[in-house]
GUKOLZA-387000 format. One record per residue (C-alpha): y, z, x. Coordinates in steps of 0.5 Angstrom, whole numbers, plus 500, padded with zeros to 3 digits. Layout:
YZX
...
This chain:
554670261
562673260
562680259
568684257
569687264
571679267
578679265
580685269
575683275
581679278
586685278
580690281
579685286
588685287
588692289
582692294
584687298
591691298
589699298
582703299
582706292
581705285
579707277
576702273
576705265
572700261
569702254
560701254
558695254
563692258
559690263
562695268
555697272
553691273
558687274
563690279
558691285
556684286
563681285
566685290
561681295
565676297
571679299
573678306
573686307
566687304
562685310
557691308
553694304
556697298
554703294
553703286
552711284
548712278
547719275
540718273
533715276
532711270
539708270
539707276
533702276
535699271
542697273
538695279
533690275
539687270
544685276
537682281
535679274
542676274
542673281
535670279
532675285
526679285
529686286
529689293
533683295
540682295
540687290
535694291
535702289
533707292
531714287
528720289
521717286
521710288
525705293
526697293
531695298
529690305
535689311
537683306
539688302
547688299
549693293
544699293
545703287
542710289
543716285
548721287
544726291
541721295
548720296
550726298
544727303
545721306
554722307
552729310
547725314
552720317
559722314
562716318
557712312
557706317
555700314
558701308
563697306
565700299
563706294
563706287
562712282
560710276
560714269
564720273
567723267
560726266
562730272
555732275
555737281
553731285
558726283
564731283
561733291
559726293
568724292
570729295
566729301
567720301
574722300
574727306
571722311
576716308
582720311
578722317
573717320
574711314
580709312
577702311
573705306
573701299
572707293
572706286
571711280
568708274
568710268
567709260
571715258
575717264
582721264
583716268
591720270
587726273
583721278
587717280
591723283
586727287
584719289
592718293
595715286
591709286
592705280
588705274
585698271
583698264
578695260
578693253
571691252
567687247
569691240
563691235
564695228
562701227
560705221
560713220
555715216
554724216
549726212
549733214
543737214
540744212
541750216
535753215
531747216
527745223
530739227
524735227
524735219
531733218
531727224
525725221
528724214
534722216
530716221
526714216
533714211
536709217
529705218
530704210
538702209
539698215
536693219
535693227
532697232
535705231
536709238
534718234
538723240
534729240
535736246
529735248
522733250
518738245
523735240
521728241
514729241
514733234
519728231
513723233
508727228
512727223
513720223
506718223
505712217
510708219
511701217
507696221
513693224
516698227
514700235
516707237
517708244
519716247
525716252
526722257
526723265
518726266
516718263
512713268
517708270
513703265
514707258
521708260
522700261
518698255
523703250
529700254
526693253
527688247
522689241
516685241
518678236
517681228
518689230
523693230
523698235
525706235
526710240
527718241
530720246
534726250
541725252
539720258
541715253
548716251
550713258
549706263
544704259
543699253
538697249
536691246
536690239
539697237
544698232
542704229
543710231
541717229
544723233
541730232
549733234
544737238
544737247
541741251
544743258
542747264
546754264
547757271
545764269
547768277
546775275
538772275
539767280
535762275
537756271
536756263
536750259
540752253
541748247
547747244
552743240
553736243
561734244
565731241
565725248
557726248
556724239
561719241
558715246
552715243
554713237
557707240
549705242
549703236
555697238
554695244
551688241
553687234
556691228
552698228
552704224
550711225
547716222
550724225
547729222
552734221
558733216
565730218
570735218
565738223
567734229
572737230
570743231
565740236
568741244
571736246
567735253
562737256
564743261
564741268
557741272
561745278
564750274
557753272
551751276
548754282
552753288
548754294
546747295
554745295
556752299
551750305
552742304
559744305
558749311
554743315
561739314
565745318
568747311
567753311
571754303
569748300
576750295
579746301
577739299
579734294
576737287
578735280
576742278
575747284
569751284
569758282
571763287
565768284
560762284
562761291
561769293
554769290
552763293
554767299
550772298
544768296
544763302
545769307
539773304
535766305
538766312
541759312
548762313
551768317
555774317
561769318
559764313
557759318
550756318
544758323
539753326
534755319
539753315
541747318
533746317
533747310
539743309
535736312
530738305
532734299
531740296
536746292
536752298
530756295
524750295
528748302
527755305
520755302
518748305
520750312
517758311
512755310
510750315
511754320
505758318
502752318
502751310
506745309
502741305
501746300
508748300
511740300
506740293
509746290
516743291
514737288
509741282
517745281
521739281
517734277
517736270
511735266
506734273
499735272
501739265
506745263
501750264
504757265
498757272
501752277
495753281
492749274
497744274
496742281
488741280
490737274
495733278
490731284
486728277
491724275
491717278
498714274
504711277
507718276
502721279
502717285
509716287
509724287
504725292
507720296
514724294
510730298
507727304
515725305
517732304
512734309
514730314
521732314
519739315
518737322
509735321
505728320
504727314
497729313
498734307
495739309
494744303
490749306
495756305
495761299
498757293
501764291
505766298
509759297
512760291
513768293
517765300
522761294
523767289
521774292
526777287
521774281
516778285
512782279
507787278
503787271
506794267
501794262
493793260
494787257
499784262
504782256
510786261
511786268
517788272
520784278
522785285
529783282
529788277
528785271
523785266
519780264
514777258
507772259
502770253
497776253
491770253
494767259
489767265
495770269
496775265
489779268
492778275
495785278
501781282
504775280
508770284
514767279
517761279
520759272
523764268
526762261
531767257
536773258
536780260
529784260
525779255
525773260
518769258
514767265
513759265
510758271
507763276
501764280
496770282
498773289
495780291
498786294
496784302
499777302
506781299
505786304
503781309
509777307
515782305
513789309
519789313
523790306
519796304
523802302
521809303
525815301
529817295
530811290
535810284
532806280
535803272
530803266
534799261
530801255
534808256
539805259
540811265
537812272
531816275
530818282
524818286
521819291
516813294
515807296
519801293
519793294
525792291
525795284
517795283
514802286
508802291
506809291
509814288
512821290
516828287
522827284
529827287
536829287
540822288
547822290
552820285
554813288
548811288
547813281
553809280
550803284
543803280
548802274
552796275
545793278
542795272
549791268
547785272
540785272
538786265
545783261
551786258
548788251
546794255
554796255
557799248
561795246
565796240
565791234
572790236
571789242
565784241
570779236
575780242
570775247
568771241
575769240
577769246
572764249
573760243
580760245
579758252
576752250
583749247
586753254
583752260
588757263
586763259
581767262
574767262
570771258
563770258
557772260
557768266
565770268
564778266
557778271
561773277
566779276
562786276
564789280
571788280
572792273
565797272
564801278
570805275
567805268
560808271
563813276
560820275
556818268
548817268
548813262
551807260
551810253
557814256
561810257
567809252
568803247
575805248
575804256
571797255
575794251
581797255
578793261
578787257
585787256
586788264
582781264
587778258
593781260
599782255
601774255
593772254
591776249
598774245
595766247
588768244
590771237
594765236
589760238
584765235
586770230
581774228
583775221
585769215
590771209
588767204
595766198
592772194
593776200
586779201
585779209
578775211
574776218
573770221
567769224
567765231
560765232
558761226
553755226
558750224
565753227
570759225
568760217
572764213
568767207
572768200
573768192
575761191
580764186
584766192
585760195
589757188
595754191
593751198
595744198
593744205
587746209
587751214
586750221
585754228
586752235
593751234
592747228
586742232
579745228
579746221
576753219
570752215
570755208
565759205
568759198
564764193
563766185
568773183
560776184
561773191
555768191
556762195
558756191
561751197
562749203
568745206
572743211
577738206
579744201
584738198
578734199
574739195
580740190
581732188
573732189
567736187
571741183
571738178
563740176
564746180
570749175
565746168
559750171
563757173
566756167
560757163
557763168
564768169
568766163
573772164
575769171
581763171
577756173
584751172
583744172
589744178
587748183
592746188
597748183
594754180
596762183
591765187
589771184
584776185
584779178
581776172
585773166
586778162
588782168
594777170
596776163
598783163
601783169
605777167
């Protein structure tokens, strides 16, 4: 079969002979995945294995199947995979597609990758952690071990320039791919209306107007199962398959597969569908405009899922789903105009994510700044210092930043630090088995239910008896072994001291009779359902947390009592005087007593606290609870919005989002608690001037004219724009005002439309548009004849575009004339 990507093979193949490196763009379905690895097999300098990096399981199995397919060979043989979950390779093995963390444990393993011939990168612009690590760890052991080592980076959507740098210049091969048509449908969607109805209404409209197989986009699991309910009834010919990673690997096979003869498929699924992989049959696409995205949250030390609004590189790919194998239409559930207002790319994953896994990765490479090696965008330097400080707490790095013989222990775990640590801990207390179980309980979403009691889940799972189920066991068996025991899966230990060992800050005592309210070693507040089992239990051990500031949401914990914490963290009781934060106040209290971090064990008399430690206990509490404990004035607060807004249209302004200004505490609010009690004391004034000192003169020029805070409108009234609305920057006025505005007007430097929130001289809502010229040649026409009858007083002309502006009424302007 000829695929787009043969005509540049030839080419591609040129290169390599000559130079090591190379960057592949081809639009999807090009063939690109599939396509190269096997090609490059006879070449005189390939005489290894190559490495195809895949950014998910699932696509890498199934690139895996469609190229052994092509062979005419069962996978496992000249062509395997290898996932955390499942592997098929044998020593006749050739092209590997692996996902990129394995990739990366196995080069920190062998940095000199011997026996590998060629790397290849695919879908790069998704720029996952482990993908932008794994290049800049190939590229640092080309230039010192492997300069024979082939590495190409592959991509539909690639700025192709900026890679090309950071890999020596090397040349960019482009592909145009197979061009199949595509309409554009935008149906919009109600505002006040749940997700699940509107794609509900918009799949069925799909299924009603087009024909083929339709592929829905939804954020999430819990958004696809509710879709399915209110889908129930659907035609007979119609096969609805679910798609997201927590599926057995046969589920998944089967939404990807071809329909079965007279059916047509449906797939929901979550953005694990937007790249590598195609799906037979399908040429409608319904995309909900919606993602939902791991957030970094270091203040807390967690990971939240965020939902959001998709980019606009994201709602193209997944359009273009629809035309991989014929003409195709996609239905968006947004309004045109809007698109524009979407971000143009997701953010880097490094620029975000919890950096301590690649902080010690790095140190294990003798890279004591990993700044140092070949990134497109460097790691923050307040990620850096805050993965630092975690790792030193769990004893993986010293004082120097250097590894010790725990982190090195921890670092042979395929695992983030905390459940590492929590493995090794736990083995050498004899504990390994149940710890192993815990970490796969942790990072399998969806195993053995989601319970908030772990303890429950894992009874369930040792009930299950599915494909899933067992490749998790035998996920923990190997976890087990590579903490240094034999397999046996001892699960002898307390369940809850394990899930203590990986989150002693998330430690929490109950504060209340009906358990709804604990508080945690960390300091922050947490909630759980009052009817949940736990919430009887006097301590808990938390794992997952959901949500921001002192009203985080327990997901998953299990009980503990108060001899297993002592036995466990003696050595970190505090007695004496101690400062602590109450963010419902806003102030500080000392006591005497004895303390676990935040939560008090015995307490004692009042006590005098010294003024630097009254200071501290502040800017911990900032840290801890969140920055809307701050007083920040309105002004202040538009100033972010629109500079965050900014910063999305210019990377060199500086950051100030939550993230950011927690990374940075203690560089700017120390010296705005310093002699205070309360954080109430602190001035707007002074916080905002602390802004300004971020910005600078420069910066805060650069964002009023990317982000101005007001739009003067032809009649000359001033308007606040609101940057926080759903649907972008909108301005809401008196039509009458805009009489005359042949043009829309836009923001970010003429790139987003302002949304228009046109109202009645009474101020109530009559249309919203992004296309004013569009409105005027359009729907005014009906909107003037209905005015007209409601607010007669009030000039409705037929030419708006040429009308003045005006805020009086017709009478008042004829006087005025």
């Amino acid at each position: 079969m000829t695929l787009p990507i043969h005509a540049v093979l030839p080419e591609l193949l040129a290169v390599l002979r000559e130079q090591s490196n190379a960057v592949l763009v081809a639009p999807p379905g090009a063939g690109k995945t599939t396509a190269v690895a096997p090609a490059l097999l006879d070449q005189r300098w390939c005489t290894g294995q190559i490495l195809l990096l895949s950014p998910r399981r699932l696509a890498a199995r199934a690139a895996a199947e469609r190229m052994a397919m092509l062979a005419g060979e069962p996978v496992g043989k000249t062509i395997g995979y290898a996932t955390r979950m499942d592997s098929r390779q044998s020593a006749a093995t050739r092209v590997l597609v692996l996902t990129e963390g394995i990739f990366v444990n196995r080069i920190q393993t062998d940095p000199e990758l011997a026996g590998i011939s060629a790397v290849l990168f695919d879908e790069v612009h998704e720029r996952s952690l482990d993908s932008d690590f794994g290049l800049a760890l190939a590229l640092d052991a080309q230039g010192g071990l492997r300069p024979d080592l082939r590495l190409i980076a592959m991509s539909a959507t690639l700025d192709g320039a900026r890679f090309s740098g950071l890999m020596g210049d090397a040349p960019v091969i482009e592909s145009e791919g197979r061009s199949h048509s595509l309409r554009l449908r935008h149906l919009g969607r109600k505002a006040e209306a749940r997700i699940e109805d509107e794609m509900a209404g918009a799949i069925r409209r799909a299924l009603a107007e087009e024909a083929g197989g339709v592929l829905a986009f939804l954020p999430g699991v819990a958004e696809i199962e509710r879709t399915a309910e209110r889908l129930a009834g659907l035609p007979g010919d119609v096969e609805l398959h679910r798609l997201h990673g927590t599926l057995d690997p046969a589920a998944q096979r089967a939404a990807i597969a071809a329909a079965t003869a007279g059916k047509r498929k449906l797939v929901l699924a979550t953005s694990i569908a937007e790249t590598s992989l195609t799906l037979d049959g399908v040429r409608v696409v319904v995309d909900s405009g919606l993602a939902r995205r791991p957030r970094y949250d270091r203040a807390a030390g967690m990971t939240r899922l965020v939902t959001e609004r998709a980019s606009q590189a994201a709602v193209t790919q997944r359009a273009g789903r629809a035309a991989r194998q014929s003409p195709g239409v996609a239905y968006r559930l947004w309004e045109e105009a809007a698109t524009a207002g979407l971000p143009r790319f997701d953010p880097p994953e490094i620029l975000e994510a919890d950096l301590s896994p690649l902080l010690l990765d790095c140190a294990l490479w003798g890279v004591h700044d990993p700044r140092t090696l070949n990134w497109i965008d460097p790691p923050p330097l307040a990620a850096i210092a805050e993965a630092r400080r975690r790792l030193q707490t769990l004893g993986a790095l010293d004082a120097d930043g250097r590894p010790t013989p725990h982190g090195a222990a921890i670092a042979k775990l395929p695992l983030p630090p905390r459940l590492a640590h929590m493995l090794v801990e736990a083995h050498v207390r004899g504990w390994g088995g149940l710890a192993a179980e815990v970490a796969v309980l942790l990072s399998e979403r969806g195993l053995g239910g989601n319970d908030a009691d772990l303890e429950l889940r894992l009874r369930r799972w040792h009930g299950e008896r599915g494909q899933r189920a067992q490749a998790a066991r035998k996920l923990a068996q190997r976890w087990e072994t590579l903490a240094g025991k034999a397999a046996s899966l001892d699960t002898n230990g307390d369940f809850g001291a394990c899930i203590a060992l990986a989150f002693p800050d998330r430690l929490s005592k109950r504060r209340d009779a009906d358990g709804a309210n604990w508080i945690s070693v960390g300091g922050r507040g947490f909630r759980l359902d009052p009817a949940s089992p736990l919430a009887r239990a006097e301590w808990l051990a938390v794992a997952e947390i959901q949500g921001a500031a002192s009203g985080a949401r327990i997901l998953s914990a299990a009980q503990i009592d108060l001899a297993t914490v002592e036995a466990l963290f003696g050595d970190r009781i505090e007695s004496g005087a101690h400062v602590t934060f109450d963010p419902a106040t806003g102030g500080v209290r000392a006591m005497h007593g004895r303390w676990l971090g935040a939560i008090q064990l015995a307490r004692g008399q009042d006590a005098k606290a010294d003024p630097s430690a009254i200071a501290a206990a502040l800017v911990e509490g900032v840290r801890t609870h969140g920055l809307d404990l701050l007083p920040w004035s309105d002004n202040a607060a538009a100033l972010r919005l629109r500079a965050q807004f900014a910063r999305a249209h210019d990377a060199s302004l500086p950051d100030l989002s939550d993230v950011a200004l927690l990374a940075t505490l203690d560089e700017w609010l120390p010296a705005l608690v310093a002699g205070k009690r309360r954080l109430s004391e602190i001035s707007a004034s002074a916080l905002s001037g602390a802004f300004d000192g971020v910005l600078g003169w420069d910066g805060r020029k650069r964002v009023d004219t990317l982000a101005p805070a007001e739009f003067t409108t032809p009649a000359g009234s001033t308007h606040a724009i609101d940057y926080e609305a759903e649907g972008g920057p909108t301005v809401t006025t008196r039509v009458q005002a805009l009489f005359g505005l042949a043009t829309h007007p836009t923001v970010a430097g003429g790139r987003v439309p302002l949304v228009l929130s046109l109202t009645s001289p009474a101020g109530r809502p009559i249309q919203t548009t992004r296309d004013l010229p569009g409105f005027w040649s359009g729907s005014w026409v009906d909107v003037a004849k209905e005015m007209r009858g409601r607010y007669p007083k009030h000039p409705w002309p037929d030419d708006p575009a040429a009308a003045n502006a005006t805020l009086r009424t017709k009478k008042a302007d004829a006087r005025r004339s």
